[in-house]
TORKOL-4160 file (C-alpha; in steps of 0.2 Angstrom, whole numbers, padded with zeros to 4 digits, m for minus):
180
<pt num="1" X="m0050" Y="0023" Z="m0075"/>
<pt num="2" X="m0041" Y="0026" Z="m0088"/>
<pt num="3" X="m0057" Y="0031" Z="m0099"/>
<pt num="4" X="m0060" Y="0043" Z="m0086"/>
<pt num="5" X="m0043" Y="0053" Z="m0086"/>
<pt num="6" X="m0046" Y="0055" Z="m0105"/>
<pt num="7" X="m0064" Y="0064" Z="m0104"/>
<pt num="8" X="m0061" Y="0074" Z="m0089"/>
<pt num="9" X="m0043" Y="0082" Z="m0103"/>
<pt num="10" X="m0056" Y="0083" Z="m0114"/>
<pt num="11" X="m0067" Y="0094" Z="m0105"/>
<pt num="12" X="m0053" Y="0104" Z="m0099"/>
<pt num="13" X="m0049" Y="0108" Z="m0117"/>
<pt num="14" X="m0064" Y="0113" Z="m0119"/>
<pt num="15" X="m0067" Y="0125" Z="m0104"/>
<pt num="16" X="m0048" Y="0131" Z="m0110"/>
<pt num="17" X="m0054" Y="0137" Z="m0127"/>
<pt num="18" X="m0069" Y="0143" Z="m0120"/>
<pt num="19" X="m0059" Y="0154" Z="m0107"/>
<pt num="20" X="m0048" Y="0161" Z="m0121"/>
<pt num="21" X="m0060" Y="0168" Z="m0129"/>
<pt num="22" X="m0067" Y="0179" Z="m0116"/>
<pt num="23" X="m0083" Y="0172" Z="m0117"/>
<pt num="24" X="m0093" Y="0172" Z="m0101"/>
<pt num="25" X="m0097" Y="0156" Z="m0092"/>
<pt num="26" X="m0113" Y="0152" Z="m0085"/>
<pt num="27" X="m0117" Y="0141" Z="m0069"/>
<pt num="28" X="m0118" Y="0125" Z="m0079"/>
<pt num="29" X="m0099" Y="0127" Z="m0084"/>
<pt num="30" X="m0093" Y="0130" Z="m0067"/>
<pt num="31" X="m0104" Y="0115" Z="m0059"/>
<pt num="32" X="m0095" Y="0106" Z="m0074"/>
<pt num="33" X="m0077" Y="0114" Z="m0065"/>
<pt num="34" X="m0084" Y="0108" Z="m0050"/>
<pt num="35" X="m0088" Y="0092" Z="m0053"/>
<pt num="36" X="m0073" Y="0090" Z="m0065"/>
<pt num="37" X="m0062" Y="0094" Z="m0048"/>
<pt num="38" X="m0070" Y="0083" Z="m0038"/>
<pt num="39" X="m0066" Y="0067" Z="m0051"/>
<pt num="40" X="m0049" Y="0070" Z="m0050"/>
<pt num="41" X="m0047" Y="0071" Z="m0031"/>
<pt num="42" X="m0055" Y="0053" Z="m0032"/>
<pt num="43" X="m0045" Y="0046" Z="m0043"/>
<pt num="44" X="m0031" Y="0054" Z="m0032"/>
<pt num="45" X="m0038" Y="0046" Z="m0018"/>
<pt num="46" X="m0038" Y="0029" Z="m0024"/>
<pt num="47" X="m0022" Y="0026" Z="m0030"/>
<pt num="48" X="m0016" Y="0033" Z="m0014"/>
<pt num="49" X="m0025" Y="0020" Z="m0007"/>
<pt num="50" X="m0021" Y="0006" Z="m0019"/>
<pt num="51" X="m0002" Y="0011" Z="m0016"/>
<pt num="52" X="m0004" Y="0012" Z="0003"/>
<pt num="53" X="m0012" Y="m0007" Z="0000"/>
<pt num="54" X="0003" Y="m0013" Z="m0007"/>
<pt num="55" X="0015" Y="m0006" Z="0002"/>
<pt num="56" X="0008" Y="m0016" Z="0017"/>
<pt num="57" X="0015" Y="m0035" Z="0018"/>
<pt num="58" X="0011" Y="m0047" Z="0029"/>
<pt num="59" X="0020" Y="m0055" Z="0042"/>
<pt num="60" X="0015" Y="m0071" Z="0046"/>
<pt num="61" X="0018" Y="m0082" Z="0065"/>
<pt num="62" X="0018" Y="m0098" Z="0071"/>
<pt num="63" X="0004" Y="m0101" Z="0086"/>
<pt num="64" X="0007" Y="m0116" Z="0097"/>
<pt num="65" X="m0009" Y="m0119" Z="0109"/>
<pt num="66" X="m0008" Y="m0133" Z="0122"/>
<pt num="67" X="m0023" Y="m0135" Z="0127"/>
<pt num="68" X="m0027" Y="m0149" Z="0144"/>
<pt num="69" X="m0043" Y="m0151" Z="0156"/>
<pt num="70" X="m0031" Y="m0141" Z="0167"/>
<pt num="71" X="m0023" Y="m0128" Z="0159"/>
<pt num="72" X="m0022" Y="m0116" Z="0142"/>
<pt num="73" X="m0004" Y="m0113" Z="0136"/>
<pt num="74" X="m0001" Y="m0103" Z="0120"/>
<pt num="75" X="0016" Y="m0097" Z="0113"/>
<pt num="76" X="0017" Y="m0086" Z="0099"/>
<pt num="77" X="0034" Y="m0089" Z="0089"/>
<pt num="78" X="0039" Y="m0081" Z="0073"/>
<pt num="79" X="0041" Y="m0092" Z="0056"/>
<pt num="80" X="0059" Y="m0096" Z="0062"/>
<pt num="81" X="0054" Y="m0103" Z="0078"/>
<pt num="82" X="0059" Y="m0089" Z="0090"/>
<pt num="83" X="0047" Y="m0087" Z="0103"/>
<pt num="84" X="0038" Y="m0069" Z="0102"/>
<pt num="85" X="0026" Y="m0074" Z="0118"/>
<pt num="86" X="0020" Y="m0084" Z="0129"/>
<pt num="87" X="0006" Y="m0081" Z="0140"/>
<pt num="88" X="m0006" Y="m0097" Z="0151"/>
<pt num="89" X="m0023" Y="m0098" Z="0159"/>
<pt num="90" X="m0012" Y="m0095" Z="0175"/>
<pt num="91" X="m0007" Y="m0079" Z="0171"/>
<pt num="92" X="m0023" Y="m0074" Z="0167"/>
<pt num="93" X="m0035" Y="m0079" Z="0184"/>
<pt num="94" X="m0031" Y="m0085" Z="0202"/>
<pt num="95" X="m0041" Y="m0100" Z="0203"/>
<pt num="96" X="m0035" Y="m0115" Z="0196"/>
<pt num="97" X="m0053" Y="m0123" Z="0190"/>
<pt num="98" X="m0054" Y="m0109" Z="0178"/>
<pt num="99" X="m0038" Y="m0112" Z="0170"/>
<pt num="100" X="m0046" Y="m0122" Z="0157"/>
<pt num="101" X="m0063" Y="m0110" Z="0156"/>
<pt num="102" X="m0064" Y="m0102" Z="0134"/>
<pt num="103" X="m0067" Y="m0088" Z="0143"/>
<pt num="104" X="m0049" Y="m0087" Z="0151"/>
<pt num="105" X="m0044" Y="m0094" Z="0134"/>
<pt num="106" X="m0052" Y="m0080" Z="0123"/>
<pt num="107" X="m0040" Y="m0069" Z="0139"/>
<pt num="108" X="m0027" Y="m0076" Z="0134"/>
<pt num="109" X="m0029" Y="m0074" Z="0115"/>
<pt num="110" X="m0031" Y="m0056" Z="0118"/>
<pt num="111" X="m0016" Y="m0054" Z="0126"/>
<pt num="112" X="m0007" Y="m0065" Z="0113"/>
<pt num="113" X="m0015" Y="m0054" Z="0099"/>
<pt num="114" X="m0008" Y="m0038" Z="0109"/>
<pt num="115" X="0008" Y="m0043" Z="0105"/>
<pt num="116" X="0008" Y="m0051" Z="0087"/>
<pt num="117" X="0004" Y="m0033" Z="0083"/>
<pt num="118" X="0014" Y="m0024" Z="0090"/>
<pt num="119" X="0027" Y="m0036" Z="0083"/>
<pt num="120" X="0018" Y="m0034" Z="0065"/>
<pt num="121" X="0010" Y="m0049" Z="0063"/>
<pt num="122" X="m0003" Y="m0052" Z="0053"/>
<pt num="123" X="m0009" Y="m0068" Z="0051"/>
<pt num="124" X="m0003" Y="m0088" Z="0060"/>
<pt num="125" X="m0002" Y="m0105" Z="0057"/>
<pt num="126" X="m0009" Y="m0111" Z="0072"/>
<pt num="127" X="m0003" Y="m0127" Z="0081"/>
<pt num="128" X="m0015" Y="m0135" Z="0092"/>
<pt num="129" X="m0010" Y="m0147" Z="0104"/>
<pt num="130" X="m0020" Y="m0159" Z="0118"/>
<pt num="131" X="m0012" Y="m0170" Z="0132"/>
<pt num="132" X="m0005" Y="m0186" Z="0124"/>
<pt num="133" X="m0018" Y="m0202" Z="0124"/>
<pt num="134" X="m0032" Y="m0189" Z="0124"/>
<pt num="135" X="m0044" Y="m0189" Z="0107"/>
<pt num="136" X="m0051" Y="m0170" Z="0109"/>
<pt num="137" X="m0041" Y="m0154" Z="0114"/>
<pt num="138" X="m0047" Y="m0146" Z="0128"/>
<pt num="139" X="m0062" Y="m0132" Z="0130"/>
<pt num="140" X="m0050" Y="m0117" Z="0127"/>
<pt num="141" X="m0045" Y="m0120" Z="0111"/>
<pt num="142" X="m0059" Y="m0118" Z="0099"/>
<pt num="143" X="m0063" Y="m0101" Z="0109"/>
<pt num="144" X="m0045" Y="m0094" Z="0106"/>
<pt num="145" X="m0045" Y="m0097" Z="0088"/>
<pt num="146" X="m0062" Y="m0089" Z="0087"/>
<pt num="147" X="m0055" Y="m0072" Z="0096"/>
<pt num="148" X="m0040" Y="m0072" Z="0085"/>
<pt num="149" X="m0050" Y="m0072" Z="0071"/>
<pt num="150" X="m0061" Y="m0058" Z="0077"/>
<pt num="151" X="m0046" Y="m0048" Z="0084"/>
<pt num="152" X="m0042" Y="m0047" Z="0063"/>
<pt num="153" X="m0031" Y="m0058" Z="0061"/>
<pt num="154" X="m0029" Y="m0071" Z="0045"/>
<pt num="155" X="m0028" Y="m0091" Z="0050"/>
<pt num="156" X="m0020" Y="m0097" Z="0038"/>
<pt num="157" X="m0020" Y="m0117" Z="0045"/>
<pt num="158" X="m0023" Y="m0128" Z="0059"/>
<pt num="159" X="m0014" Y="m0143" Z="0064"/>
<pt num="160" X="m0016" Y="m0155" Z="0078"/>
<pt num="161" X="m0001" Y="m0159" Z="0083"/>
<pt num="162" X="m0005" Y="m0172" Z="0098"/>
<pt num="163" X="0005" Y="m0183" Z="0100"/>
<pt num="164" X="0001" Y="m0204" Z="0100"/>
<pt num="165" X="0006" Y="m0219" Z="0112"/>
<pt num="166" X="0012" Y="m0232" Z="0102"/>
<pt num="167" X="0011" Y="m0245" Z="0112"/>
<pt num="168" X="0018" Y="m0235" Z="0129"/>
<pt num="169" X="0026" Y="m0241" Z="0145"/>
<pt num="170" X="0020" Y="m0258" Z="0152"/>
<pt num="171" X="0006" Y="m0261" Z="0159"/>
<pt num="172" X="0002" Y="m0262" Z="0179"/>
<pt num="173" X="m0001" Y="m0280" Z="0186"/>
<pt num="174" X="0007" Y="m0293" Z="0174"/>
<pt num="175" X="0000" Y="m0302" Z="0159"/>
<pt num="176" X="m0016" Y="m0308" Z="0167"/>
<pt num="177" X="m0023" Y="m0291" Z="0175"/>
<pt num="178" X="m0025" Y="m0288" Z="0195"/>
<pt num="179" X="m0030" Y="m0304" Z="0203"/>
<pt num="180" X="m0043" Y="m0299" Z="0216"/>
């Protein structure tokens, strides 16, 4: 870059001396101008852009998805904790069967990243959660994550964050099981 500003003062002085002389210029000196001009807009333009690029910082979120056979739950929070939104698979179609569907999730996530923009966010740590005792979260939650990251936004990890019985309430039907 810095090579580049030197020759293109360099062949200014040149075309400088050369004016002061009166001598005429021919076509190759003005497509050297030209071409001169059009470097230096460049370079203009790219640092422009390199400071634009800077000035830009990112805001990051915390994404809580609760995700069942029933239902899709997602609330967008701030790094603080304070909820920015909350949006379900509810509020997204009538029919309860669907509420679980990755295409009500990826819904969902839309409406979700609608909002992080608005609000400037830029990137998540995203907490997944299933229903307790349950080993896999439910359908919606691989599809929401996969439209986050298509709506442009940086993941920047995933948790699971179900919880574990350990141990739990007693049992039904004393020590010995049902007697039929």
């Amino acid at each position: 870059m810095a090579e580049e500003t030197d020759k293109l003062k360099k062949i200014k002085e040149k075309n400088t001396v050369s004016e002061g002389a009166g001598k005429e210029e021919s076509n190759e000196q003005n497509i050297e101008k030209d071409s001169i001009k059009n470097l230096i807009k460049k370079s203009e333009d790219t640092n422009e852009k390199r400071e634009i690029k800077k000035d830009k910082k990112e805001r990051l979120g915390v994404l809580n998805i609760y995700t069942s056979f029933n239902n899709t739950i997602m609330n967008l929070t701030d790094m603080s904790g304070k909820s920015i939104a909350k949006f379900t698979g509810g509020q997204s179609t009538k029919q309860d069967r669907l509420k679980a569907n990755p295409t009500i999730a990826m819904f969902v996530a839309q409406k979700i990243s609608e909002e992080a923009k608005e609000n400037g966010i830029t990137g998540f740590y995203v907490k997944i959660r299933a229903e307790t005792g349950q080993n896999n979260p439910g359908p919606g939650a691989h599809a929401a994550i996969k439209s986050l990251t298509r709506a442009g936004f940086k993941i920047m990890s995933i948790m699971d964050t179900t919880r574990v019985p350990r141990g739990g309430p007693k049992k039904p039907h004393g020590r010995r099981g049902r007697r039929v």
